[in-house]
C-alpha positions in Angstrom: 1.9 -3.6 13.5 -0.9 -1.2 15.3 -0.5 2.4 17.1 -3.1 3.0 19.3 -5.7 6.1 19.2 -4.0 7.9 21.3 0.0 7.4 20.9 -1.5 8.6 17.0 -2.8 11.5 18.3 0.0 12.3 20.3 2.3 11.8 16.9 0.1 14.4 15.1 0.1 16.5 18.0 4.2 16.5 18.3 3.9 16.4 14.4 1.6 19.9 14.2 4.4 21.7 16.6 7.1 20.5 15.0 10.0 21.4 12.3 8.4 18.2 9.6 5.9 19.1 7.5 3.9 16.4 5.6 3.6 16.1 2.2 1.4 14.1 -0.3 2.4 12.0 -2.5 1.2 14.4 -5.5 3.3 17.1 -4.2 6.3 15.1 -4.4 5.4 14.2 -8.3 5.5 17.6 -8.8 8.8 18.2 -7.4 10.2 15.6 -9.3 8.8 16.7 -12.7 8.9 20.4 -12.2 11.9 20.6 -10.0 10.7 22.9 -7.4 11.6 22.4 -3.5 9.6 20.4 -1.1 9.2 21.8 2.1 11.7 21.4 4.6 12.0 18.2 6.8 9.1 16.7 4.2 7.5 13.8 5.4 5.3 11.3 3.7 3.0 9.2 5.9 1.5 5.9 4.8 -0.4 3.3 6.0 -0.9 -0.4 4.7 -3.5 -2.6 4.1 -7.1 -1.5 4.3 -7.9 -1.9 8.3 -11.2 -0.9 9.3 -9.0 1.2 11.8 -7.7 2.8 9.1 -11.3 4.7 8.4 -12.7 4.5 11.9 -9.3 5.8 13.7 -7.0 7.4 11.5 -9.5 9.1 9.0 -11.5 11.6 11.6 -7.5 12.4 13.0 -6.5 13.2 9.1 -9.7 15.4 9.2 -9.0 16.6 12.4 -5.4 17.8 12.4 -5.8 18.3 8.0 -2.6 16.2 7.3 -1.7 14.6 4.0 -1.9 10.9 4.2 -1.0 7.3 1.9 -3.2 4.7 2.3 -1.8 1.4 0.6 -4.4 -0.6 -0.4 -4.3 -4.9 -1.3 -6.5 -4.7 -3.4 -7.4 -8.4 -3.3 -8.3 -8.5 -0.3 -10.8 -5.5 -0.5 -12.6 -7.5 -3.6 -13.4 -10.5 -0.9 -9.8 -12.5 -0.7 -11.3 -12.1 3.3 -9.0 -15.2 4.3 -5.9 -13.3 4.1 -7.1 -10.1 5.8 -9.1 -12.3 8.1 -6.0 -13.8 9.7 -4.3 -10.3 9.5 -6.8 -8.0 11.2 -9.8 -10.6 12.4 -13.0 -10.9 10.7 -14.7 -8.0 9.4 -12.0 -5.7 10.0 -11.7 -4.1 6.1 -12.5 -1.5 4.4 -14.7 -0.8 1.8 -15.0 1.1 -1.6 -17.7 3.3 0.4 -15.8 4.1 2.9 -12.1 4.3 0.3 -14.1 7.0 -1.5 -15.4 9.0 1.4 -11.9 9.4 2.6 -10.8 10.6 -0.8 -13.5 12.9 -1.2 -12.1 15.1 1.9 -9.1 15.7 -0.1 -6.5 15.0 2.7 -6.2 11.1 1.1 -4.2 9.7 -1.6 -3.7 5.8 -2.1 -1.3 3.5 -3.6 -1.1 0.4 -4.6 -0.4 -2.6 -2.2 -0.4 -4.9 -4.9 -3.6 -7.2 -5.7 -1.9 -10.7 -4.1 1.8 -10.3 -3.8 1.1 -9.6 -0.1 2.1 -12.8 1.0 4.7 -15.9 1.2 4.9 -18.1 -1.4 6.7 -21.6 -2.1 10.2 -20.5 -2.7 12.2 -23.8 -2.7 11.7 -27.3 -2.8 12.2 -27.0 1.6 9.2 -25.3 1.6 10.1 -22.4 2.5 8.1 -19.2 2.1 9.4 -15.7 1.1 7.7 -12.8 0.0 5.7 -12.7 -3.5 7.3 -9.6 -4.9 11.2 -10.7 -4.8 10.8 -14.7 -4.7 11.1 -16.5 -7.7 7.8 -19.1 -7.0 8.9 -22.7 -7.0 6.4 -24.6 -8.9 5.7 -27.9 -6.7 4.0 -29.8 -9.6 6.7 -28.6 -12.5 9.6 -29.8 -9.9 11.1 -26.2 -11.0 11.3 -22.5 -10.4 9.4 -20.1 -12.5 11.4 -18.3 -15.3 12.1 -15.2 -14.8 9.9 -14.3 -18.3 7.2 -16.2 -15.9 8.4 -14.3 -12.8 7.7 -11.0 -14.3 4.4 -11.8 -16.4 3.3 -12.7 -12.4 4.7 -9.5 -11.2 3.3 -7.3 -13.9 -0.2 -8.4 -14.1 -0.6 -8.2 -10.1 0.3 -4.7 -10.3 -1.7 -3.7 -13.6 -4.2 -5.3 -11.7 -3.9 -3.4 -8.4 -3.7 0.0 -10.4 -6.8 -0.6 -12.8 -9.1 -1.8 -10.0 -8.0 1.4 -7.6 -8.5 3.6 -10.8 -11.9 2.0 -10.9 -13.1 2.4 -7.4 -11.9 5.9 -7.2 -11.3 7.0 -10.5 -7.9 8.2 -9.8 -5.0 6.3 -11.2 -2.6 5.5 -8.1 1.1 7.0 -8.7 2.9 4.7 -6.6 3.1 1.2 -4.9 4.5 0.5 -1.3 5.8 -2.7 -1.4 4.6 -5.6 1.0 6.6 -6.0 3.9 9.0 -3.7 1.9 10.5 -6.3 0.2 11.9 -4.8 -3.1 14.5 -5.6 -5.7 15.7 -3.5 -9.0 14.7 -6.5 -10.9 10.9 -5.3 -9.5 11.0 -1.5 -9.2 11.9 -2.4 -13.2 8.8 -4.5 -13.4 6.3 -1.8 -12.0 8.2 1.3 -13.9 
């Protein structure tokens, strides 16, 4: 869940002096549509959520050492769903748009979607179990049934439409990719946010 200052800076430090070279996300777009190389040992890092940290801590390092990095951003919870990122990181502990921007102005920072509200459990069965948004069909309590999957992927499709138009908004770049909540992913969803 966290990496402290320092074990980060030691990362970048190894990172800097080693064979991997990072990569940004728009790089790799381009080596998919114009089929050139990425560098050797390529290596994409991300990080997920929104933290505070993520601007206070990790931002002046991305600065510092000028690597590419991912930030995957819920983007309910940066539009006040506080609750959630409240029992996640402890009161006031997310970004804002300010601060989102500023980070993409240096030119070291892309972000991606981490969906609007899929970053949670939901009711999967009639047990009451929960399982993760993105790959549980939602049991519906007061139906006495699960949702269809023409249901299931209406639910699917407008989180993520909504996660991309609100980041387009705030930064007015259109995000290019999603990293999925607790990296729970099926074909049936990668279809979804195609």
């Amino acid at each position: 869940y966290a990496m402290s200052t320092q074990n980060l800076v030691q990362f970048f430090e190894w990172l800097k002096h080693s064979d991997w070279h990072p990569v940004s996300l728009k790089q790799i777009q381009q080596a998919r549509q114009q089929g050139t190389a990425l560098p050797k040992n390529a290596v994409l890092l991300s990080f997920d959520d929104g933290a505070l940290s993520s601007y206070s801590h990790v931002f002046p390092l991305i600065k510092e050492y000028q690597i590419p990095v991912v930030f995957a951003l819920v983007t309910s919870w940066m539009n006040g769903n506080t609750k959630a990122i409240y029992e996640a990181y402890g009161q006031g502990n997310q970004m804002s748009w300010d601060q989102v921007r500023d980070m993409q102005a240096s030119g070291w920072v892309e972000f991606a979607s981490h969906s609007h509200d899929l970053h949670q459990g939901i009711l999967a069965n009639p047990q009451k179990n929960q399982e993760p948004a993105a790959i549980t069909r939602q049991y519906l309590q007061s139906k006495q049934r699960y949702e269809t999957d023409l249901e299931y992927q209406h639910r699917i499709l407008q989180d993520l439409t909504t996660s991309r138009n609100i980041i387009e908004k705030e930064t007015g770049v259109r995000p290019i990719s999603i990293i999925w909540s607790y990296g729970s992913v099926s074909l049936q969803v990668e279809k979804i946010a195609m």
